[in-house]
C-alpha positions in Angstrom: -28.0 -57.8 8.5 -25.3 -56.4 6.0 -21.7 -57.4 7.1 -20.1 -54.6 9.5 -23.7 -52.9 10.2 -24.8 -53.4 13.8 -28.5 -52.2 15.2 -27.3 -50.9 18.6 -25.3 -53.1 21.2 -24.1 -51.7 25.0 -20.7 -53.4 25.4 -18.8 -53.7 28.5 -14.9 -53.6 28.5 -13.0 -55.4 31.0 -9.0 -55.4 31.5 -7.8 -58.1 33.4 -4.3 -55.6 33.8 -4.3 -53.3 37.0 -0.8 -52.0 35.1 -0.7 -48.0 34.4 0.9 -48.7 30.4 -1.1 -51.9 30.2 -1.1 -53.0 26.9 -4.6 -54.6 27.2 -6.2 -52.2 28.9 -4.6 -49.4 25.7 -6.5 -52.3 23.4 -9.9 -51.9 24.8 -9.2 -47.9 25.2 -9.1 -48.3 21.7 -12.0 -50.4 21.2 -14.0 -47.6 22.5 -12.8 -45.1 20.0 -13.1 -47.7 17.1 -16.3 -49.1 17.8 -18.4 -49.7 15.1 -21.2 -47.1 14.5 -24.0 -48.2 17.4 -22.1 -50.0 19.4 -21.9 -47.9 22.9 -18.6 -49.1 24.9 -18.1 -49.0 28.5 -14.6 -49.8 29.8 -15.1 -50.8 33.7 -12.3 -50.0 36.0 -13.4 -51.3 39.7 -11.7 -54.2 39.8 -9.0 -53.2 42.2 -11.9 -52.0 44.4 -13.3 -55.6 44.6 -13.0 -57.2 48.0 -11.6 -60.5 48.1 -14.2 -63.2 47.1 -15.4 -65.1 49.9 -18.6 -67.8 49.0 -19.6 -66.7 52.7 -20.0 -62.9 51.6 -22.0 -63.6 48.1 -24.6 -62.6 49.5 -27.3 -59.2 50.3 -26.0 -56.8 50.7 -22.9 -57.1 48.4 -20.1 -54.7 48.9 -21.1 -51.5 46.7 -17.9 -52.5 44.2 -19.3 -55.8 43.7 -22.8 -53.9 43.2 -21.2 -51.8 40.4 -19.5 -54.9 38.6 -22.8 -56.9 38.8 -24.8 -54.1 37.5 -22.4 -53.0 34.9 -22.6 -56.7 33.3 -26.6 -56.7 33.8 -26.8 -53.1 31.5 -24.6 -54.9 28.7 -25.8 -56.8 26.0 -22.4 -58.3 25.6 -18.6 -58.4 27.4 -15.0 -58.0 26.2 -12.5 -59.0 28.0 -8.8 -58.5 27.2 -6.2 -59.9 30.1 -2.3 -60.6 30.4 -1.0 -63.8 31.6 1.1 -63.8 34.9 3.1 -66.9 35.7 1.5 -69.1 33.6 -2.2 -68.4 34.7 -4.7 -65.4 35.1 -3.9 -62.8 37.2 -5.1 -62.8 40.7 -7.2 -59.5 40.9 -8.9 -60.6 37.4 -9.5 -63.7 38.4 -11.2 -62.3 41.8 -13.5 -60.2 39.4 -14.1 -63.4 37.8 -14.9 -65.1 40.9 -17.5 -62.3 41.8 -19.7 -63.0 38.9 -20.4 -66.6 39.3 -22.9 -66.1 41.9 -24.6 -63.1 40.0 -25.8 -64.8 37.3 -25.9 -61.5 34.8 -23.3 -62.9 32.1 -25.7 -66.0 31.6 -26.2 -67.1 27.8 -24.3 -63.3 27.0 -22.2 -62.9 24.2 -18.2 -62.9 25.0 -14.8 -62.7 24.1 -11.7 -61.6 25.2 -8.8 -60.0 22.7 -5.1 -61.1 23.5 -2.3 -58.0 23.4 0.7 -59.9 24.0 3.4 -59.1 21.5 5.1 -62.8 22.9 5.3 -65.6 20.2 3.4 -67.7 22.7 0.9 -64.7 23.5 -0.8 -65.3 26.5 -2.5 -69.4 25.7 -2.5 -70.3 29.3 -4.6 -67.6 30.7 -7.0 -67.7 28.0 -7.4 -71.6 28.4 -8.0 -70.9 32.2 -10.7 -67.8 31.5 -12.4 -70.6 28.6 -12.9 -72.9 31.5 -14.3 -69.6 33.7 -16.5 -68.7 31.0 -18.0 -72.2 30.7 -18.8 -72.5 34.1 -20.7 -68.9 34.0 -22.5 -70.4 31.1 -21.4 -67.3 28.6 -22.0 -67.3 25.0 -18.1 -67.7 23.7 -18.0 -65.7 20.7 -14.8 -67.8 19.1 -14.4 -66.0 15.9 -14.6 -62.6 18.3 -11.6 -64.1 20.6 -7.9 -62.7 18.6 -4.6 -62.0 19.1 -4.1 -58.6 18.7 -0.5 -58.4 18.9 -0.1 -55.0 20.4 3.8 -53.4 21.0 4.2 -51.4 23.9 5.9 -48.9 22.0 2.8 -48.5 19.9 0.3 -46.9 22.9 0.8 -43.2 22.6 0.6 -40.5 25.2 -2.9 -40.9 25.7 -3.2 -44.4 25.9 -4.6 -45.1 22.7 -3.2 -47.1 19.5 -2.7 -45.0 16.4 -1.3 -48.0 14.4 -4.3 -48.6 12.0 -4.2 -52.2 11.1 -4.4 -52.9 14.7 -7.6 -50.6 15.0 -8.5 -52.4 11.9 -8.0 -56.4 13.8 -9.8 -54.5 16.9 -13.1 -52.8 14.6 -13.5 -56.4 13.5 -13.6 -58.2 17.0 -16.7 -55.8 17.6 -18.0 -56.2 14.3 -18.3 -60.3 15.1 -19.0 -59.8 18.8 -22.0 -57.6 17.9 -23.0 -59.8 15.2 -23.3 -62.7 17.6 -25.4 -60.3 20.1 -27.8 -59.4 16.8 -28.4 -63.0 15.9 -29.4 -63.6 20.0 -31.7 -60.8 19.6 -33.3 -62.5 16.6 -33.7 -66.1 18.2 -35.2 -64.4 21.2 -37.8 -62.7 19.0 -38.1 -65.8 16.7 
C-alpha cells in the first residue's frame, strides 16, 4: 500500500471533553473533515447519556446509551480517542465510557489511539498513562506512532468548531494516515 493511500476504514471518534469549546473534541471535529480519502469518521457524542457503570448492570438488556456506544465500537474498524486531563487523571464521565466497554468486548485486538490537544508544556501525560493501562486491559491494538500531541490553542477553533490552522490539519491527516495503516495491515494478516 502506497504511503497516505487507505482502502476504506470506518473510524470512530471519541472526546473524552463534555466541554462546549473543548479543544479535543474541535481536534476530532477536524479529523472528520481532514480524513484521508476512504476513511469514513464517526464522532460519538452519548457519553453524557451513559448511566453510571455498575458490574451488577453489565448485563441484557443494557441501558439503550450503552447499546449505542457498544454498537458504535462493533461498526468501526478502528477508534480515536482524544481526552483532557482533570486533576491529574482521566476525567470521570470518560472514564465511565471506558468502564462500559470492558464487558462488551467490541474494541478487542482493534486498532487505537488517542490525539493529545493540550497546549500545556506538560500536555496531558497523566491521563494518557491512565487510558494506556485502560487500553491494555481491553486488549486494543495501541497504534503508538498514531498517539500525538497535537498542540491545539483555544484561540485557534473558529466559529464552527473546526481548526483552520493547516499544520495542525496537517499533524491530524497523519494520525489517520498511521491509524488506518495499522487497520490495513490487520486486514492483511487476517486474510494471510
Amino acid at each position: 500500500m502506497p504511503d497516505g493511500v487507505l482502502v476504506r476504514m470506518r473510524l470512530l471518534l471519541i472526546s473524552g471533553s463534555t466541554r462546549a469549546g473543548s479543544t479535543n473534541t474541535a481536534l476530532l471535529r477536524t479529523a472528520h473533515v481532514v480524513a484521508p480519502v476512504g476513511v469514513t469518521t464517526i464522532l460519538f457524542e452519548g457519553m453524557t447519556a451513559l448511566p453510571y457503570f455498575n458490574p451488577d448492570d453489565d448485563h441484557d438488556p443494557l441501558p439503550a446509551p450503552v447499546v449505542a456506544l457498544r454498537a458504535a465500537i462493533a461498526q468501526s474498524d478502528a477508534v480515536l480517542f482524544s481526552t483532557p486531563e482533570y486533576a491529574g487523571a482521566l476525567p470521570g464521565s470518560f472514564k465511565n465510557l471506558l468502564d462500559w466497554t470492558v464487558g462488551g468486548g467490541e474494541m478487542y485486538q482493534k486498532p487505537v489511539a488517542w490525539l493529545n490537544a493540550s497546549s500545556s508544556p506538560t500536555g496531558a501525560a497523566d491521563a494518557h498513562a491512565s487510558l494506556n493501562k485502560v487500553l491494555g486491559y481491553l486488549s486494543v491494538n495501541l497504534v503508538a506512532p498514531a498517539c500525538v500531541r497535537i498542540p491545539v490553542p483555544r484561540n485557534a477553533i473558529g466559529e464552527d468548531g473546526l481548526i483552520a490552522d493547516s499544520e495542525i490539519r496537517t499533524a491530524i491527516a497523519a494520525a489517520l494516515t498511521t491509524l488506518g495503516a495499522a487497520d490495513q495491515n490487520r486486514g492483511q494478516d487476517v486474510q494471510n
